[in-house]
Each structure stands twice: as structure tokens, then as C-alpha cells.
N, CA, C and O atoms as CSV, one atom per row, in Angstrom:
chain,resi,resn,atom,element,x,y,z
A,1,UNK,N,N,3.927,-16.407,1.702
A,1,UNK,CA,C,3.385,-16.574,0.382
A,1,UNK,C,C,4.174,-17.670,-0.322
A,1,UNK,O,O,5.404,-17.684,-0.343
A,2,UNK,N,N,3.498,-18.470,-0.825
A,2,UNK,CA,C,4.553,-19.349,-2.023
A,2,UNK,C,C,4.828,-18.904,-3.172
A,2,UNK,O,O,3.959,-18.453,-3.919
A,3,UNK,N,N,5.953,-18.960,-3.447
A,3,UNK,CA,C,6.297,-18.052,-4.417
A,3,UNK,C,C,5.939,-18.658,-5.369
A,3,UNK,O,O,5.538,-18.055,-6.364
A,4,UNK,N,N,6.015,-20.706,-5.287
A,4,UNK,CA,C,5.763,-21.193,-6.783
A,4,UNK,C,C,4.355,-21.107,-7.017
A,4,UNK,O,O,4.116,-21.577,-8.129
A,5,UNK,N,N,3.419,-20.743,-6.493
A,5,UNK,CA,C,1.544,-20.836,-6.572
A,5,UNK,C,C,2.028,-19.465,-7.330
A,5,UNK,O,O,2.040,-19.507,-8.560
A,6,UNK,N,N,2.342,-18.514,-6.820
A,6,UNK,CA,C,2.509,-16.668,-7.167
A,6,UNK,C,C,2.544,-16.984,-8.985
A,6,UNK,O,O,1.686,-16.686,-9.817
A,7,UNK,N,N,4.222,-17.875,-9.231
A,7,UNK,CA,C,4.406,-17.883,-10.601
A,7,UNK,C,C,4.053,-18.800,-11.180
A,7,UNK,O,O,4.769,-19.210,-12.093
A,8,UNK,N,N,2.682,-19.546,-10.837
A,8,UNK,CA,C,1.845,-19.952,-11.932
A,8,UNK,C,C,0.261,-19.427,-11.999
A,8,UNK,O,O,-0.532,-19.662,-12.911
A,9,UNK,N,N,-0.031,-18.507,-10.557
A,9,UNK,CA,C,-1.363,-17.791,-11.227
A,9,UNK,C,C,-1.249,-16.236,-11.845
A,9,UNK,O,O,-2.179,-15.651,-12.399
A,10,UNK,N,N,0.399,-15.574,-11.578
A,10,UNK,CA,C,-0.052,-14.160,-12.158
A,10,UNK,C,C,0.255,-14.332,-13.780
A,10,UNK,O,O,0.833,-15.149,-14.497
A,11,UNK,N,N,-0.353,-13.284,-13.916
A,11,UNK,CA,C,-0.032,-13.375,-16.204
A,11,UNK,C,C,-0.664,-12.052,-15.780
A,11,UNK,O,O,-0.824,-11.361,-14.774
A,12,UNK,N,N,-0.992,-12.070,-17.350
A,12,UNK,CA,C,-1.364,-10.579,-18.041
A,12,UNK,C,C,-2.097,-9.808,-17.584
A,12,UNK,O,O,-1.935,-8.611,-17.346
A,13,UNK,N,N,-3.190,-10.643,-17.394
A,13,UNK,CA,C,-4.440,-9.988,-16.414
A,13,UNK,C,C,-4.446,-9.737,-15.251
A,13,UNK,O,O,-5.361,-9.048,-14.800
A,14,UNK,N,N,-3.574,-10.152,-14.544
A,14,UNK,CA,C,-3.323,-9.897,-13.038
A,14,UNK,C,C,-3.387,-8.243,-12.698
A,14,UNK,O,O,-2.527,-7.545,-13.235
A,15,UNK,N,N,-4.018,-7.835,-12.141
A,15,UNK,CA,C,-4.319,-6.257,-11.858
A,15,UNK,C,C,-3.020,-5.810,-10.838
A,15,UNK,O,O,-2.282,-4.877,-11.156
A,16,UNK,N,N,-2.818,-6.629,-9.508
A,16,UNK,CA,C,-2.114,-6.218,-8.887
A,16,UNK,C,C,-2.038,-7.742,-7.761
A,16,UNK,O,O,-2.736,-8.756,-7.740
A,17,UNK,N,N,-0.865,-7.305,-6.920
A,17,UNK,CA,C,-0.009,-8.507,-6.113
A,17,UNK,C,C,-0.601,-7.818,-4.548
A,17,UNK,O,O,0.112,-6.876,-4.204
A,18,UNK,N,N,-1.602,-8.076,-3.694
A,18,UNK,CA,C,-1.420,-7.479,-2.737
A,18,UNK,C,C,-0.543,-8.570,-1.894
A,18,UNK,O,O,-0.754,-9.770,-2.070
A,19,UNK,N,N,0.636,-8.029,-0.798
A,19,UNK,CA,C,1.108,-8.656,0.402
A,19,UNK,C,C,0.657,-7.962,1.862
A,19,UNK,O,O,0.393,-6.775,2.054
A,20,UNK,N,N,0.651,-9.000,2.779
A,20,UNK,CA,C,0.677,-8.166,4.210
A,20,UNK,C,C,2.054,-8.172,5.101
A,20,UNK,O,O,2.173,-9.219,5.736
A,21,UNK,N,N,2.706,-7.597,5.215
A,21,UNK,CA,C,3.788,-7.550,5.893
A,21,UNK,C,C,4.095,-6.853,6.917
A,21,UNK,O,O,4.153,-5.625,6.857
A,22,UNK,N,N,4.438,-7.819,8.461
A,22,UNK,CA,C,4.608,-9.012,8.146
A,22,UNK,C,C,3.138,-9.510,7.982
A,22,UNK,O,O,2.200,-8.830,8.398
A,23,UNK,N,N,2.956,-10.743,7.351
A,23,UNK,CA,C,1.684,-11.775,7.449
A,23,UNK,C,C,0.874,-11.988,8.959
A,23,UNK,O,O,1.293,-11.957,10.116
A,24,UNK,N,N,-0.096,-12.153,8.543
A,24,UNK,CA,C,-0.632,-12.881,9.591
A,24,UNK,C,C,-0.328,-13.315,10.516
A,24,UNK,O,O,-0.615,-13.046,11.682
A,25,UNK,N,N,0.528,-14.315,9.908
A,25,UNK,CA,C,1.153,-15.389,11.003
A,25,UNK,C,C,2.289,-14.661,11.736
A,25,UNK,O,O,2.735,-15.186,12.755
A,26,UNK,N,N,2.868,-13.320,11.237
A,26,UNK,CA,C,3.543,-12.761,11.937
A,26,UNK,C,C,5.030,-12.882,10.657
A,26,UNK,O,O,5.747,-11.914,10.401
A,27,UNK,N,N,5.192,-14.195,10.059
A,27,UNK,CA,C,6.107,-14.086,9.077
A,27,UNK,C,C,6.389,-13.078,8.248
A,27,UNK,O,O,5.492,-12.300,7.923
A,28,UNK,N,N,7.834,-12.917,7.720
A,28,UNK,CA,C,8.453,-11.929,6.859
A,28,UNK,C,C,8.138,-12.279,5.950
A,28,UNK,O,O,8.144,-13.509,5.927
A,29,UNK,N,N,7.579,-11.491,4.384
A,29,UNK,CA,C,7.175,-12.060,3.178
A,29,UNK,C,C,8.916,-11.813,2.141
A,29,UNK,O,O,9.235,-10.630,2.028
A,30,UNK,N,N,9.623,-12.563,1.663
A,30,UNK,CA,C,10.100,-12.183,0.278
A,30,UNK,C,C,9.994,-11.151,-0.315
A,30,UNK,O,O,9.567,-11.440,-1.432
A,31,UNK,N,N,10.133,-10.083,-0.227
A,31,UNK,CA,C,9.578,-8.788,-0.863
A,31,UNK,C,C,9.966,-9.107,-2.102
A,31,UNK,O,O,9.205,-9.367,-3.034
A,32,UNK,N,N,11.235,-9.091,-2.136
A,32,UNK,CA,C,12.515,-8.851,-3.068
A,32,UNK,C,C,12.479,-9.962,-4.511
A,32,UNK,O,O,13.049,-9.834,-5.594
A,33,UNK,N,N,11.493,-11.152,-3.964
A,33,UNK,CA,C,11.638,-12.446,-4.859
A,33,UNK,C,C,10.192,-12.148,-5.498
A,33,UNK,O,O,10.004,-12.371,-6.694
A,34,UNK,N,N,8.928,-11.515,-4.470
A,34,UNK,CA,C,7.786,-11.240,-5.286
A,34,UNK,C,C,7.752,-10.004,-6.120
A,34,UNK,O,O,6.757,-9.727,-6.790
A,35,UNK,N,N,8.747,-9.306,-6.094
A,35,UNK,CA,C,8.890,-7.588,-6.593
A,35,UNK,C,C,9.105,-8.487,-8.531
A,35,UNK,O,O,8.499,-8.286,-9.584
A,36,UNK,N,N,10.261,-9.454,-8.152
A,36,UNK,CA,C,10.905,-10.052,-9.371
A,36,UNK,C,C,9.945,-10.775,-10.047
A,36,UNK,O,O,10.146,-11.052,-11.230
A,37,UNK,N,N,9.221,-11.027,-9.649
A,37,UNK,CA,C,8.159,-12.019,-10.588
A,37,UNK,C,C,7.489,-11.287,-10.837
A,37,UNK,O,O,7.110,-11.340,-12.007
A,38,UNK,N,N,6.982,-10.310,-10.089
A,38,UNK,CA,C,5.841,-9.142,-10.567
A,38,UNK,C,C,6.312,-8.312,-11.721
A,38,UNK,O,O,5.623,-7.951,-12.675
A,39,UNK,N,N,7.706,-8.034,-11.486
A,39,UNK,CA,C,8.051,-7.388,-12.885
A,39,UNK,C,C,8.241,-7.615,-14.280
A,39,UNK,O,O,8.791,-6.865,-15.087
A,40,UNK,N,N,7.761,-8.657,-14.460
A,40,UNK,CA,C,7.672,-9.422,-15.847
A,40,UNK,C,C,6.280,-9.609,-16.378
A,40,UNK,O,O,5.876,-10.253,-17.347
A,41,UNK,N,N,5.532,-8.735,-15.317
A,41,UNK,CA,C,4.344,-8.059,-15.904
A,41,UNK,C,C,3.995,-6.690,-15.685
A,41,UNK,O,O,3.480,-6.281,-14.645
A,42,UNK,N,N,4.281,-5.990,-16.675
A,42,UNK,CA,C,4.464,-4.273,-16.699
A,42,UNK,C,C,3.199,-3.680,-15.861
A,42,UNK,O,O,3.334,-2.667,-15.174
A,43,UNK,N,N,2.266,-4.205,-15.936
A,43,UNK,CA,C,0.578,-3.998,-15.564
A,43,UNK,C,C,0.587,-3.684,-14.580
A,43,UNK,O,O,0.450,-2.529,-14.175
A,44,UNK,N,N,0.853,-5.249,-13.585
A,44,UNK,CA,C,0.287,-5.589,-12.627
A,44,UNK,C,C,1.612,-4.736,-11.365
A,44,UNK,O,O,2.843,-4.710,-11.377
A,45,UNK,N,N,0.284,-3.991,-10.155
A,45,UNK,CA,C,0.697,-3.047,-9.515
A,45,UNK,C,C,0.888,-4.281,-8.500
A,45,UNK,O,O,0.301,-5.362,-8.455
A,46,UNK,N,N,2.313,-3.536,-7.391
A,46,UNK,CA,C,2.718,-4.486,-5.924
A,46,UNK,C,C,2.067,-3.438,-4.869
A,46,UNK,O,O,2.316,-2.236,-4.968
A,47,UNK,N,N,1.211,-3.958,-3.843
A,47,UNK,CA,C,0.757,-3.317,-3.062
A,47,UNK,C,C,1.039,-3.968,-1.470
A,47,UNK,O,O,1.161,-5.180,-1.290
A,48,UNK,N,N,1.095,-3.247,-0.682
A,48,UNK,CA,C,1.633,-3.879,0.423
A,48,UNK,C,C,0.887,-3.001,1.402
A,48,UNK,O,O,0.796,-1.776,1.319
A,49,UNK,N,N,0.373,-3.759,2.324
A,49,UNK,CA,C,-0.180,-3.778,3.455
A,49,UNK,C,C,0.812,-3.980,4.933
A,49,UNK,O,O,1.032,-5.120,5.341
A,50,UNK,N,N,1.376,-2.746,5.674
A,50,UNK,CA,C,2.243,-2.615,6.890
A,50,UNK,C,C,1.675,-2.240,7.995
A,50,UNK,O,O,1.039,-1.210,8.215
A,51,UNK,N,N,1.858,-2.884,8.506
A,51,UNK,CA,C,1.762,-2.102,10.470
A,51,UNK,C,C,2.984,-1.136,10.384
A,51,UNK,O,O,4.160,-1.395,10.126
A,52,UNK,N,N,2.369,0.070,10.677
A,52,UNK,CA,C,3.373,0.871,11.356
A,52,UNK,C,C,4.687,1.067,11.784
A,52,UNK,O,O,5.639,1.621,11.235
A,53,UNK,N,N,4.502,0.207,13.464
A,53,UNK,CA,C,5.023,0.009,14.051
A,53,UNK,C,C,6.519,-0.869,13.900
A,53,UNK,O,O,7.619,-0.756,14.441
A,54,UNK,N,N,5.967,-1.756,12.915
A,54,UNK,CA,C,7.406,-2.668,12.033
A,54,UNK,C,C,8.037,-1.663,11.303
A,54,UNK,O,O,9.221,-1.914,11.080
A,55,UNK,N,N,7.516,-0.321,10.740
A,55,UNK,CA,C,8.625,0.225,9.843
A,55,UNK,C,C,9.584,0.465,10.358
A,55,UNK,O,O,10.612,0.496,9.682
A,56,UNK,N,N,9.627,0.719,11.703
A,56,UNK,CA,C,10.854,1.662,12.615
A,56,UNK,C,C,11.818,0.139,12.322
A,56,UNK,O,O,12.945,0.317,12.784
A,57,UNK,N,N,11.708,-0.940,11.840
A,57,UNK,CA,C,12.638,-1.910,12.063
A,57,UNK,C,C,13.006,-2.762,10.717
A,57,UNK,O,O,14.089,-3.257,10.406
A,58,UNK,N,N,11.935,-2.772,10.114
A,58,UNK,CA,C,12.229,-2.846,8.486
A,58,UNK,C,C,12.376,-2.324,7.493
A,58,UNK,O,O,11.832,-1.221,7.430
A,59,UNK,N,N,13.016,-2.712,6.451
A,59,UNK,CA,C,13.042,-1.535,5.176
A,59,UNK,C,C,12.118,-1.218,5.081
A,59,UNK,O,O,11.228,-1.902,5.587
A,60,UNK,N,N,11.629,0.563,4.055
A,60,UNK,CA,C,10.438,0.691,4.093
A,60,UNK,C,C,9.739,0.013,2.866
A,60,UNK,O,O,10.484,-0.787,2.301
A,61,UNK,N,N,8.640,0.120,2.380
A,61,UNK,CA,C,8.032,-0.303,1.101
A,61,UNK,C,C,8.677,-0.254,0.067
A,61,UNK,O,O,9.032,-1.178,-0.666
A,62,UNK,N,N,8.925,1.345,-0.057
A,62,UNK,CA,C,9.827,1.942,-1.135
A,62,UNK,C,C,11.041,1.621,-1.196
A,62,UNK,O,O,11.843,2.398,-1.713
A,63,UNK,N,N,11.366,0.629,-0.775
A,63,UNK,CA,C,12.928,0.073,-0.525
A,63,UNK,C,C,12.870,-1.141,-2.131
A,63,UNK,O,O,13.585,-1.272,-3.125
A,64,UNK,N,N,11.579,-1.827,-1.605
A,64,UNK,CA,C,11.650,-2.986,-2.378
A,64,UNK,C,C,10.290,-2.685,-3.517
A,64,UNK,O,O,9.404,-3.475,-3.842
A,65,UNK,N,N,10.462,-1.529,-3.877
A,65,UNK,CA,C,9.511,-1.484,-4.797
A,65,UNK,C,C,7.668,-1.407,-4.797
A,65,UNK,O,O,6.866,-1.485,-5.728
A,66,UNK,N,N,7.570,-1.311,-4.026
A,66,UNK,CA,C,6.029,-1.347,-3.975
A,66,UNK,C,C,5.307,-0.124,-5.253
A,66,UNK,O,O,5.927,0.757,-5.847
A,67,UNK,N,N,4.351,-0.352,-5.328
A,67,UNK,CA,C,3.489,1.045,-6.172
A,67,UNK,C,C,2.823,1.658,-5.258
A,67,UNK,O,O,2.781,2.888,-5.294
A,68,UNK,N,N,2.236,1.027,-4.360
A,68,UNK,CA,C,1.245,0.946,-3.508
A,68,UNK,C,C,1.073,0.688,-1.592
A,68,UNK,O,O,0.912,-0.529,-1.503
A,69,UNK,N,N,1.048,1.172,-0.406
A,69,UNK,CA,C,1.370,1.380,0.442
A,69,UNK,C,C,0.150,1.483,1.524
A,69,UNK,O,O,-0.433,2.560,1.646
A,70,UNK,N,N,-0.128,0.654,2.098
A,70,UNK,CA,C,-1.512,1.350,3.142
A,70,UNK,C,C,-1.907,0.349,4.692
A,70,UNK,O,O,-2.150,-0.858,4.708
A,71,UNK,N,N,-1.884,0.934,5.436
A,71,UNK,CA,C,-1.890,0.147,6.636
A,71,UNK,C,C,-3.219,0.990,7.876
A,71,UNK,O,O,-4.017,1.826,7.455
A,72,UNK,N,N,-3.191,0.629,9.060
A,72,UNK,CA,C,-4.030,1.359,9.883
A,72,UNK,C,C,-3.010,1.653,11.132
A,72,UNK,O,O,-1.905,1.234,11.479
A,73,UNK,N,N,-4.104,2.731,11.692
A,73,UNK,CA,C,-3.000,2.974,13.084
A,73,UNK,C,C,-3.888,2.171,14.045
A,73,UNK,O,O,-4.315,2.943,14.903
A,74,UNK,N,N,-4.254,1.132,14.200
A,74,UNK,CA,C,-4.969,0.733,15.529
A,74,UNK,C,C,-3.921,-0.124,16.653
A,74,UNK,O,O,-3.988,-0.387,17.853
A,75,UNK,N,N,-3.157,-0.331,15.800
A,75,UNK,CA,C,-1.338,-0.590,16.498
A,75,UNK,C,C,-1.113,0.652,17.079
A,75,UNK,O,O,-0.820,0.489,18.264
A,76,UNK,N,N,-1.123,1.898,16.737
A,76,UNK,CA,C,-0.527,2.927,17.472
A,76,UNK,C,C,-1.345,3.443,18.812
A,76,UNK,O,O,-0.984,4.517,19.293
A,77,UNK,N,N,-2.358,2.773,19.394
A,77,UNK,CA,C,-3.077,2.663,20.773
A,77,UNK,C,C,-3.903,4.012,20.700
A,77,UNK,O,O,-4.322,4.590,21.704
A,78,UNK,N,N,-4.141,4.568,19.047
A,78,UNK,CA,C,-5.119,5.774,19.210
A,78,UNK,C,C,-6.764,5.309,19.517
A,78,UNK,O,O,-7.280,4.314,19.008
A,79,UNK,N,N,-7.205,5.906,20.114
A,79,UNK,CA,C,-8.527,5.573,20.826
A,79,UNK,C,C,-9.185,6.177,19.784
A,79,UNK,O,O,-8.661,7.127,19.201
A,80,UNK,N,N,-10.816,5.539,19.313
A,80,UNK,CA,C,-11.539,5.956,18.251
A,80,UNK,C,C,-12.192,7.482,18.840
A,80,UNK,O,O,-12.164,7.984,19.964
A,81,UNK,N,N,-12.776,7.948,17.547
A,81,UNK,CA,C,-13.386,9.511,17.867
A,81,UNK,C,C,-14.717,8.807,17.705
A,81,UNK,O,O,-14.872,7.790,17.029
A,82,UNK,N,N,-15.436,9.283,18.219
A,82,UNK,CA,C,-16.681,9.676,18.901
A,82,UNK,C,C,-17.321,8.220,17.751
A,82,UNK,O,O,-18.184,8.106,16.881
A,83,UNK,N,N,-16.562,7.558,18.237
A,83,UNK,CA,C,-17.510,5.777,17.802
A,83,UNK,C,C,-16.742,5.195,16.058
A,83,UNK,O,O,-16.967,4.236,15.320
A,84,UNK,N,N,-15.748,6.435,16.002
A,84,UNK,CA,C,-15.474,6.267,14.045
A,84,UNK,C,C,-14.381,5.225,14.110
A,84,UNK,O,O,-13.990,4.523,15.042
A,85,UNK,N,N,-14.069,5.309,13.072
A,85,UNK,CA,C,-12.962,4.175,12.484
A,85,UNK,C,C,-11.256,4.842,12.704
A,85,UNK,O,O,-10.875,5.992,12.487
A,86,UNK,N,N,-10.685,3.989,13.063
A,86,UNK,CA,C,-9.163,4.067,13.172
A,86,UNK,C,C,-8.781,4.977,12.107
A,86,UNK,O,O,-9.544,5.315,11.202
A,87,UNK,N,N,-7.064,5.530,12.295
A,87,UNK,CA,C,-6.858,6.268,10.913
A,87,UNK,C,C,-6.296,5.515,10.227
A,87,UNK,O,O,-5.696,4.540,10.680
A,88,UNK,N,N,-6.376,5.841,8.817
A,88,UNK,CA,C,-5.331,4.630,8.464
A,88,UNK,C,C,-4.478,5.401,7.313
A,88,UNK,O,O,-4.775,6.595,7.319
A,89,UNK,N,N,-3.527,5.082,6.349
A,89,UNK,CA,C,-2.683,5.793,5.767
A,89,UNK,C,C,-3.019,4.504,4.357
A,89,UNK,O,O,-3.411,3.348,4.197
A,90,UNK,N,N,-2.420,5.985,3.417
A,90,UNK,CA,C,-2.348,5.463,1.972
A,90,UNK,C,C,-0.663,6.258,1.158
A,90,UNK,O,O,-0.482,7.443,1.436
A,91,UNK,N,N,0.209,5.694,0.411
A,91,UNK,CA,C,1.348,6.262,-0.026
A,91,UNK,C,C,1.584,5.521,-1.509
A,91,UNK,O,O,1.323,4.342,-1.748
A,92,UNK,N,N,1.987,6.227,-2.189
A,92,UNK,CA,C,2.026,5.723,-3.695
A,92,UNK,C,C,3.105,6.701,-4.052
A,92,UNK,O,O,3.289,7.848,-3.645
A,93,UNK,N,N,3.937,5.791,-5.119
A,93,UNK,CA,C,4.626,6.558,-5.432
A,93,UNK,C,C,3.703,7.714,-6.543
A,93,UNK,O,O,2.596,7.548,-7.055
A,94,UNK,N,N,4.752,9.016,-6.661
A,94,UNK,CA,C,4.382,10.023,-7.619
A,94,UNK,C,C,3.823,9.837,-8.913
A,94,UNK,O,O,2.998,10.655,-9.320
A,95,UNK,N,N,4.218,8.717,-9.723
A,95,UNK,CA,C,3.044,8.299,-11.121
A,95,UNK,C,C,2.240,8.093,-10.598
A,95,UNK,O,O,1.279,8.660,-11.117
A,96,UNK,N,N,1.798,7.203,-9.217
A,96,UNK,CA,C,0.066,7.402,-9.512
A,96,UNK,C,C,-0.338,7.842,-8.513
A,96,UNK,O,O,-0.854,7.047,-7.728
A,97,UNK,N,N,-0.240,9.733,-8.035
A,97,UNK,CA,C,-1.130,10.414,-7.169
A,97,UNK,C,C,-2.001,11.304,-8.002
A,97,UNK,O,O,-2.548,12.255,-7.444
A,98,UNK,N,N,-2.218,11.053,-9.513
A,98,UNK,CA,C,-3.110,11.501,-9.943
A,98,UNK,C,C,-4.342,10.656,-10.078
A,98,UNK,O,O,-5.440,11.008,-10.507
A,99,UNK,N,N,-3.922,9.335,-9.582
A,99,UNK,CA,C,-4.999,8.557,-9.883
A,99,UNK,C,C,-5.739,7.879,-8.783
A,99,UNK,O,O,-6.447,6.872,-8.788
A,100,UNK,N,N,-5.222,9.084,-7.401
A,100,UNK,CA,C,-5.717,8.988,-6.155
A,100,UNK,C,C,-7.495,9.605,-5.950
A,100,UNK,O,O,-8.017,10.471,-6.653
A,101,UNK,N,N,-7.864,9.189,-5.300
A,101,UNK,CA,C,-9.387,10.301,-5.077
A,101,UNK,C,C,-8.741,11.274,-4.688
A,101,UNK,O,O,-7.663,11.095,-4.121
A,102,UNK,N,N,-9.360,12.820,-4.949
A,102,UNK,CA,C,-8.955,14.079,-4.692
A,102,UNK,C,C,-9.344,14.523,-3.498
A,102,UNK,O,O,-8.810,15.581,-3.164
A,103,UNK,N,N,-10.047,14.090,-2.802
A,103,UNK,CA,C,-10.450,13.889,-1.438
A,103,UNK,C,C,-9.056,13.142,-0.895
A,103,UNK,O,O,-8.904,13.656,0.213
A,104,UNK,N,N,-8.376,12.555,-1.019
A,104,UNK,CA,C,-7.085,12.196,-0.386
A,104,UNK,C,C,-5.843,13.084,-0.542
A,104,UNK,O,O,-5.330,13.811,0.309
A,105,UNK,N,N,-5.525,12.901,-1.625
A,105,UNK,CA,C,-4.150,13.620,-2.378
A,105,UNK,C,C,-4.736,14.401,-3.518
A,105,UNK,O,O,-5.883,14.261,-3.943
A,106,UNK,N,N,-3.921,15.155,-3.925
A,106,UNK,CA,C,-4.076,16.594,-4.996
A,106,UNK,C,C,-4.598,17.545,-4.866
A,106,UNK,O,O,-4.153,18.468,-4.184
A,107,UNK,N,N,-5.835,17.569,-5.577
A,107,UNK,CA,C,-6.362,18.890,-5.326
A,107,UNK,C,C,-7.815,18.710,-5.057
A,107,UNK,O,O,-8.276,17.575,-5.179
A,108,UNK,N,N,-8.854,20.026,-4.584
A,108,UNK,CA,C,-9.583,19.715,-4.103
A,108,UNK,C,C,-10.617,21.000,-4.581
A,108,UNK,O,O,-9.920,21.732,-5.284
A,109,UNK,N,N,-11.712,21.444,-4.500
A,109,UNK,CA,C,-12.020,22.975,-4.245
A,109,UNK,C,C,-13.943,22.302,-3.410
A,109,UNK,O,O,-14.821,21.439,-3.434
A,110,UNK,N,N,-13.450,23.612,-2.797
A,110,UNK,CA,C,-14.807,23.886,-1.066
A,110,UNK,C,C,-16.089,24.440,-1.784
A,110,UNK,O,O,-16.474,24.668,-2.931
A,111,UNK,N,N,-16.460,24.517,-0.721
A,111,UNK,CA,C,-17.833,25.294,-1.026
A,111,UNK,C,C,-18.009,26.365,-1.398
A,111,UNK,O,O,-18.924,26.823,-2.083
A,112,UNK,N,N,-16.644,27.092,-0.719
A,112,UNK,CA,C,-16.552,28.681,-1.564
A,112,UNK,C,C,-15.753,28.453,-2.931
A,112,UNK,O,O,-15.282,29.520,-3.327
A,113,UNK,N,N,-15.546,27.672,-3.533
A,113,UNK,CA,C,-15.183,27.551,-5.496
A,113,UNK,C,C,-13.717,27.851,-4.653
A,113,UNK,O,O,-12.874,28.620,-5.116
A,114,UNK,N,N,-13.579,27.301,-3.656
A,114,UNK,CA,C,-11.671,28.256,-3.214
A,114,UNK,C,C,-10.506,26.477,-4.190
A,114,UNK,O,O,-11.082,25.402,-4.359
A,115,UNK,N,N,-9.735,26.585,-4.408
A,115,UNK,CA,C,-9.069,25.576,-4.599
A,115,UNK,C,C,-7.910,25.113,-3.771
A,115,UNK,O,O,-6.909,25.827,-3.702
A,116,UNK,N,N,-7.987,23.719,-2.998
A,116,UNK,CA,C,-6.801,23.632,-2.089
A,116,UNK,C,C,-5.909,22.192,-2.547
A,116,UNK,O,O,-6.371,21.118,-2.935
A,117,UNK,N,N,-4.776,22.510,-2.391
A,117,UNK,CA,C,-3.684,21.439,-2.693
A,117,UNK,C,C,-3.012,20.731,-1.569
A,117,UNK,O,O,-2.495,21.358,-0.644
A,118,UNK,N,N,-3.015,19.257,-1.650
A,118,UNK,CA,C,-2.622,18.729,-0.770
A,118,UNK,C,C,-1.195,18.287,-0.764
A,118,UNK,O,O,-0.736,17.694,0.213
């Protein structure tokens, strides 16, 4: 990512910073230098996109601040179910798992009115 493009398009309105780490190209992103520019806008959420498989070797998200956390397992050599989509994972810190779908995180209630917590 360039950091100087980063600090002349985010401002006020900026919703959120997504990164992929590593990138594409396989490169390490700056976490630490985009965490700092992002924080001089209270708003705007850092979201980061990981393979798996790199966590066992890099800090995790929550190291360098992220809000936001989500990757797939198709790195982890799981074979699809019956034609569906890979699994993939979502992690946020605790302010915003209320503002998760309840079908993911919190709470939930079935067909029998039962209520279940995740």
C-alpha cells in the first residue's frame, strides 16, 4: 500500500481502511504506519483480510489494532461440502459484536421461540 496515496484520500468520510495481509503480491503491509494514520480519524474502522496459515508466523490482527478481521480457509486444503463455499471466519473486537448479524455472533432464537447464545 502507499502510505502517501492512504494520507491524502482518507478524511472524515472514509468508512473504513480495508488491507490484505500479506497482499497479493505476497508483500508485508505496514500495519503499524496504516493503524497511525487511520487513527486521526475516530470513524473510520481498520479491517484486515488474513490467510490463516500466516498467523502461525505473524503477529495477530489484534496486535496492531484492527476493528475488523476475516479471511477464508481454502488455504487450509478443506474440500467443499456437497458443491458449497469454503469456510471462512469473521473476528471483531467486543464493541462491535453487537453490530454483527445474529446469525453469526450473539444471540439467536429457533423455531421453537428457544433462545441460543453464541
Amino acid at each position: 500500500m502507499d502510505l502517501n496515496s492512504l494520507t491524502k484520500i482518507i478524511d472524515n468520510d472514509t468508512g473504513a481502511i480495508v488491507i490484505q495481509n500479506p497482499n497479493f503480491f505476497g508483500c508485508l503491509e505496514d500495519v503499524y504506519k496504516i493503524k497511525k494514520i487511520i487513527l486521526k480519524f475516530p470513524d473510520c474502522k481498520f479491517i484486515a483480510v488474513v490467510n490463516p496459515i500466516t498467523l502461525a508466523l505473524l503477529k495477530p490482527p489484534s496486535d496492531y489494532g484492527v476493528d475488523i478481521t476475516v479471511g477464508d480457509g481454502q488455504v487450509l486444503g478443506s474440500s467443499l461440502s456437497l458443491g458449497g463455499p469454503y469456510l471462512g471466519f469473521l473476528a471483531t473486537k467486543n464493541e462491535f459484536l453487537k453490530h454483527m448479524p445474529g446469525r453469526i455472533v450473539s444471540k439467536t432464537v429457533d423455531l421453537k421461540n428457544n433462545m441460543h447464545t453464541y
